[in-house]
PASETI-708021 format. One record per residue (C-alpha): z negated, x, y negated; residue number from 0. Coordinates in steps of 0.02 Angstrom, whole numbers, plus 50000, padded with zeros to 5 digits. Layout:
pz:px:py:num
Z:X:Y:NUM
...
END
This chain:
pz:px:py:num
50538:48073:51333:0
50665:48047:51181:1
50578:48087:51004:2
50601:47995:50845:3
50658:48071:50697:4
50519:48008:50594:5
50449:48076:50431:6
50285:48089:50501:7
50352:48227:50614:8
50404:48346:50474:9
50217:48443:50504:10
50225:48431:50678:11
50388:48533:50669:12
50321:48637:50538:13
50145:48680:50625:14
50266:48711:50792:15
50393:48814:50730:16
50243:48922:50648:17
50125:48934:50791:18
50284:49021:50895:19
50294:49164:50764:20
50223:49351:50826:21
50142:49437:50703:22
50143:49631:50751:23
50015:49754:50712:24
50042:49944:50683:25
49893:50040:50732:26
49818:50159:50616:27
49802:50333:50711:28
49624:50435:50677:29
49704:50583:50709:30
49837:50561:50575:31
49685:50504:50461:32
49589:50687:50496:33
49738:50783:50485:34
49762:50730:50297:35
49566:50765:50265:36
49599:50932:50325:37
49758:50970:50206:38
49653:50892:50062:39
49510:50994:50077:40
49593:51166:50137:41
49690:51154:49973:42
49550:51131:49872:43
49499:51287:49924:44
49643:51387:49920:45
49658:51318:49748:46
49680:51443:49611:47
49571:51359:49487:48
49366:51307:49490:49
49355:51175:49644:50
49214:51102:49526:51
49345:51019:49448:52
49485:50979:49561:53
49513:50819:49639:54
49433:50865:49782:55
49273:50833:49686:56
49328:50684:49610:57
49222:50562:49714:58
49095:50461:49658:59
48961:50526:49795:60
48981:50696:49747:61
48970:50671:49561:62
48837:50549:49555:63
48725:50704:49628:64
48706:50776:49429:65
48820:50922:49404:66
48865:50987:49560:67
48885:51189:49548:68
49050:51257:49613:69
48941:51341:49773:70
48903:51171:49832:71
49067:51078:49801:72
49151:51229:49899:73
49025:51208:50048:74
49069:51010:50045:75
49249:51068:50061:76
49206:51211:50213:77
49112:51093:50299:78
49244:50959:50296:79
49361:51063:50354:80
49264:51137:50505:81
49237:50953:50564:82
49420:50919:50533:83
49490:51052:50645:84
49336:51022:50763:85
49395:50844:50788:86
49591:50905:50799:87
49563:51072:50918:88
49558:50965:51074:89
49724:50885:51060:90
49809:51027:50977:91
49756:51118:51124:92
49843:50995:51262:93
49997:51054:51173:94
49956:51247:51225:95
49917:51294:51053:96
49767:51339:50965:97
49685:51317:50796:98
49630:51456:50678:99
49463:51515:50681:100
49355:51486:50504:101
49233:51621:50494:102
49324:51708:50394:103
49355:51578:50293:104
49172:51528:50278:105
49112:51707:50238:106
49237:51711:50105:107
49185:51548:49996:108
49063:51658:49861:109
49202:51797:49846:110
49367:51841:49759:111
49455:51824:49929:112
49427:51645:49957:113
49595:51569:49905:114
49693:51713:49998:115
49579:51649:50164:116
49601:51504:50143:117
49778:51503:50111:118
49776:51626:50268:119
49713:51471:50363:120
49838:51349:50279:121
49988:51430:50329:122
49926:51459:50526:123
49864:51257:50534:124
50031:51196:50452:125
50135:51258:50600:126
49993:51226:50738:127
50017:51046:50686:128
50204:51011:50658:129
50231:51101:50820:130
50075:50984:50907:131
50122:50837:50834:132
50266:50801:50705:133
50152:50645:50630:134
49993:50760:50615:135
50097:50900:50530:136
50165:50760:50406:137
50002:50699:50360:138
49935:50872:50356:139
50081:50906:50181:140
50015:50739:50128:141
49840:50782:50112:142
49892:50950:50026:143
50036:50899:49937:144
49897:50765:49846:145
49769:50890:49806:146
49891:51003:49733:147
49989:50860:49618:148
49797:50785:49574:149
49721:50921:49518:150
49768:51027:49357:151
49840:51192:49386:152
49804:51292:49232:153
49707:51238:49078:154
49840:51229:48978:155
49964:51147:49109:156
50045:50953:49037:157
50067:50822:49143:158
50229:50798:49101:159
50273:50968:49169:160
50173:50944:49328:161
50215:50773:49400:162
50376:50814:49430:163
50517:50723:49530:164
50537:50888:49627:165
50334:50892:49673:166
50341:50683:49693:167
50469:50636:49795:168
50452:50730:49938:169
50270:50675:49946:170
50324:50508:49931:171
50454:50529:50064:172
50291:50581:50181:173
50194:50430:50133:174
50349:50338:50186:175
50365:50389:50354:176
50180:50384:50394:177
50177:50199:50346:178
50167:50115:50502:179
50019:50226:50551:180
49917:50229:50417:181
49781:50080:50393:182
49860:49901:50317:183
49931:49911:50146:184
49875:50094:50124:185
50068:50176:50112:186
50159:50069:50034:187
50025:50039:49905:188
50003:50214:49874:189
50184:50256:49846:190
50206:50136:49729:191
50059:50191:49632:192
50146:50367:49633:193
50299:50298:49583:194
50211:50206:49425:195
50141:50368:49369:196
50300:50445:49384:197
50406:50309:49286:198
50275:50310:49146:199
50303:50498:49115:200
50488:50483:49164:201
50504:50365:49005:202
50380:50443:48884:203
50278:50300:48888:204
50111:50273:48788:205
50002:50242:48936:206
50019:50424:48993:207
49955:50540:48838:208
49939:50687:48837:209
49741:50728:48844:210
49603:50810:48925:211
49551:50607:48990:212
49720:50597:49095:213
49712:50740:49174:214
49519:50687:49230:215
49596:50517:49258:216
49734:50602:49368:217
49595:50694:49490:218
49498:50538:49513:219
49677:50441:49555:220
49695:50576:49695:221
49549:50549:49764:222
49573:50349:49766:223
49752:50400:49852:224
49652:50508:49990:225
49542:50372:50015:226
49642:50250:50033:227
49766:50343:50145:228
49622:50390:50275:229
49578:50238:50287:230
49389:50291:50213:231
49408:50150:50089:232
49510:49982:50123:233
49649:49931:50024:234
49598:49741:49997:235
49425:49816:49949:236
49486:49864:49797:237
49509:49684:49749:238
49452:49534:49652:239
49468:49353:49658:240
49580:49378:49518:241
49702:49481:49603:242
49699:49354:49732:243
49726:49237:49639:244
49874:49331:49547:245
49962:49369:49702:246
49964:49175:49774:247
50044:49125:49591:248
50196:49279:49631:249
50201:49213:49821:250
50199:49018:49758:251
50357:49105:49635:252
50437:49177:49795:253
50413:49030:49911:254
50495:48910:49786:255
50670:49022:49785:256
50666:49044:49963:257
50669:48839:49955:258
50794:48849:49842:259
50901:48986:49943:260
50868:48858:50119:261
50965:48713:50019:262
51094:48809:49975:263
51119:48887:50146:264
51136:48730:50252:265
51236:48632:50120:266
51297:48512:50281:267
51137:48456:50314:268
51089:48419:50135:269
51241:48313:50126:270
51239:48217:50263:271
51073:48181:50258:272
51131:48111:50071:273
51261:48024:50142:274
51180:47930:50256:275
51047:47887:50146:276
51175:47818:49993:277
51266:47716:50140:278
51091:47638:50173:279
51048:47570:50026:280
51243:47512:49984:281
51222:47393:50155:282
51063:47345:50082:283
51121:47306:49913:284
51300:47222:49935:285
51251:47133:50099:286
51089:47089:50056:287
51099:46894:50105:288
51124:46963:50286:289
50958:46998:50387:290
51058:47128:50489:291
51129:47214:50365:292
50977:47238:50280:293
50889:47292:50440:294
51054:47408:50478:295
51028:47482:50309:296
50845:47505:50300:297
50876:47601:50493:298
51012:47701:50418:299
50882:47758:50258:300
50729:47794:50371:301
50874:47900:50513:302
50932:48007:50343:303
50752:48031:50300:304
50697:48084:50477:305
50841:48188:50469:306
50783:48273:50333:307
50623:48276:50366:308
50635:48328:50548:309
50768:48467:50518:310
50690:48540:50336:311
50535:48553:50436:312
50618:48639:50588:313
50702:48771:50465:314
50570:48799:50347:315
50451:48837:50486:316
50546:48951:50575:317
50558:49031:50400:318
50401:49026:50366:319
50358:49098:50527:320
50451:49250:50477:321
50415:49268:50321:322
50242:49215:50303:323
50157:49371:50324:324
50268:49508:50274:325
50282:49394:50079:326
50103:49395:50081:327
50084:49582:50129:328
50219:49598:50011:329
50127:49534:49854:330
49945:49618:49925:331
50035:49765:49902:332
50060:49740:49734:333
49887:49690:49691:334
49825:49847:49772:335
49944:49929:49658:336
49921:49857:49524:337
49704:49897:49555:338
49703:50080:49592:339
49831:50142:49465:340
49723:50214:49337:341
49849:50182:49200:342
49856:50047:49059:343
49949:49921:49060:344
50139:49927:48975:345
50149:49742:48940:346
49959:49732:48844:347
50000:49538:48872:348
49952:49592:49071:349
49760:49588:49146:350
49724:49758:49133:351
49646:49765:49317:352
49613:49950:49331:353
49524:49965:49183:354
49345:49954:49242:355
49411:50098:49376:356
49503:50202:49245:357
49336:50206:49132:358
49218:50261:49278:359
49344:50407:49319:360
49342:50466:49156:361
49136:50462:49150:362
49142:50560:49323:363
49270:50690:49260:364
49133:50719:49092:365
48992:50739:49217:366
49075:50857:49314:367
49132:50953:49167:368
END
C-alpha cells in the first residue's frame, strides 16, 4: 500500500527508525572486580607507612567504628585478601597455576616483616594472574597502582611530587582498557576524575594546596575510585536531581548542533524541499483567480512539507538511534565526574557538586588521625 508523505508521519518515522536501534551491553566481569580488591588491599599492606592511615582505610564503614587501631585495620585488609584469592584460586587453577599461600602473610601482620611478606605475596600473585588471565592481571596493577598513588608515602611527601604523569598515566592507560568490563560509567568516569587531579596540579591551580586536608582528601578519593571500579558502589548513585538535571541542559546543547550539523549535511534535501515549497505559494499567489492553481499550489506546499517532514524524521531517527545512548552516557559520565572529584571547583561561578563529599572525607581523615 503506497504511503503519503504527510506531516503527521514525521513521529511515525521517528519512533520507527528508533525502535530498530541495538543498544549493546558490556558485561561487568566479578572476577576482574576481585582481582582489583585484591591489589588494593595487598598494597595496603605491603605499604611502608601506618595502614591506619592509608586509603585503604579511607571508607566510611571502617571509620565510622571510632578510631580504628592499626591491628584491626590490618586484619580488615588480611581478611580481604584471603577471600580475594579464595574466590580467584579456582579459576587460576584451570590455567595450571596456583596461588600463594597466606600464612605467612597472616602470621606476619603484628611484626616488622609484614611489608616484606606481603610484598613476597605481591610479586608471586602479579605473575599468577597476567599469566591466568591478561584482564585479571590488569585489574590486579589497577587496584595497586590506586592504593599506592592514594595514599601518602612519607610524611613529608607533596602532592605535587607524587601525582606524577609517570605514576598517572599508566594507571590511566589500565582503566582504559578495562572499560568495557568494568560496571556502566565506572572507567571512563574514573579516568577522567584522575585526569582532573592531574591537570589541577599540572597547572598550579588553587584547588589543589598544599595541606595536610588534601592529602586526607586524596585517600578518601581512592577509595571512591576502588569503589566505584568494583562495582561496590554505582556510578549514578553518586547523583542528584541536580546533576540530572545538568547533564539533560549539556545533552539538549549537543542535540541542537547535531541538528544543526544534519542541515548542513544533506543541503539537497533542504533545498528542494524549499523549492518546492516557494513554487507553491508563487502558483497560489500569481494564479490565485484559478481554482486549480490554487489547489496545484496548496498540493505542491503540503508535498514539500511531507517531504520534509517525512525525510527529517527518517534521518534524525536513525541518528538518534545511534546516538541516543552513547550522548547520554556521554554527559552521565561527566556528572559522575564532576560528583566524585573531591576538588573545588575552578570556575567558583560552577555548582560545586562534590562539596558535601569533599567535607565528609576530610572529617573521616581527622577521625582516623
Amino acid at each position: 500500500m503506497p504511503t503519503t508523505d504527510a506531516p503527521g508521519e514525521f513521529p511515525a518515522a521517528f519512533v520507527d527508525a528508533v525502535s530498530k536501534a541495538v543498544k549493546d551491553q558490556n558485561t561487568p566481569s566479578k572476577d576482574v572486580a576481585v582481582a582489583l580488591a585484591l591489589g588494593w588491599y595487598l598494597a595496603a599492606l605491603s605499604h611502608p607507612g601506618a595502614v591506619v592511615t592509608s586509603a585503604a582505610a579511607a571508607r566510611g564503614d571502617l571509620a565510622g567504628l571510632a578510631a580504628l587501631t592499626e591491628g584491626q585495620v590490618l586484619e580488615y585488609c588480611a581478611s580481604q585478601v584471603e577471600v580475594a584469592c579464595a574466590r580467584l584460586r579456582g579459576l587460576v587453577e584451570k590455567s595450571g597455576l596456583v596461588l600463594p599461600e597466606l600464612t605467612e602473610l597472616r602470621a606476619s601482620l603484628a611484626t616488622d616483616g609484614r611489608q616484606a611478606a606481603a610484598e613476597h605475596v605481591d610479586a608471586c600473585v602479579i605473575a599468577v594472574l597476567g599469566a591466568a588471565d591478561f584482564k585479571l592481571g590488569k585489574a590486579y596493577g589497577v587496584g595497586r597502582g590506586l592504593l599506592n598513588l592514594t595514599t601518602r608515602p612519607r610524611d613529608h611527601a607533596t602532592i605535587a611530587h607524587h601525582l606524577t604523569e609517570d605514576r598517572l598515566a599508566p594507571l590511566s592507560a589500565a582503566i582504559d582498557d578495562l572499560s568495557s568490563v568494568l560496571e556502566p560509567h565506572a572507567g571512563h568516569s574514573v579516568r577522567a576524575s584522575i585526569h582532573e587531579w592531574h591537570i589541577s596540579i599540572e597547572t598550579h591551580s588553587h584547588v589543589v594546596r598544599e595541606r595536610d586536608e588534601a592529602w586526607l582528601a586524596l585517600a578518601r578519593q581512592g577509595e571512591l575510585w576502588r569503589a566505584l571500579l568494583s562495582g561496590e558502589k554505582s556510578g549514578l548513585d553518586m547523583l542528584e536531581i541536580d546533576d540530572y538535571l545538568d547533564a539533560a541542559d549539556r545533552l539538549s546543547l549537543r542535540l541542537r548542533t547535531v541538528a544543526r550539523q544534519l542541515v548542513r549535511k544533506f543541503p539537497g534535501l533542504v533545498a528542494t524541499a524549499l523549492l518546492l515549497f516557494v513554487a507553491g505559494i508563487v502558483l497560489a499567489v500569481v494564479f490565485r483567480d484559478s481554482a486549480g492553481a490554487v489547489v496545484a499550489g496548496a498540493g505542491t506546499i503540503l508535498a514539500s512539507v511531507g517531504l520534509t517532514f517525512r525525510a527529517t524524521g527518517r534521518a534524525l531517527g536513525g541518528l538518534a538511534a545511534k546516538l541516543e545512548q552513547p550522548l547520554w552516557g556521554a554527559e552521565l559520565d561527566v556528572a559522575i565526574t564532576q560528583a566524585i572529584t573531591l576538588l573545588e571547583r575552578e570556575d567558583p561561578k560552577r555548582r560545586d557538586t562534590a562539596e558535601a563529599r569533599r567535607n565528609v572525607a576530610v572529617a573521616l581523615g581527622k577521625a582516623r588521625n
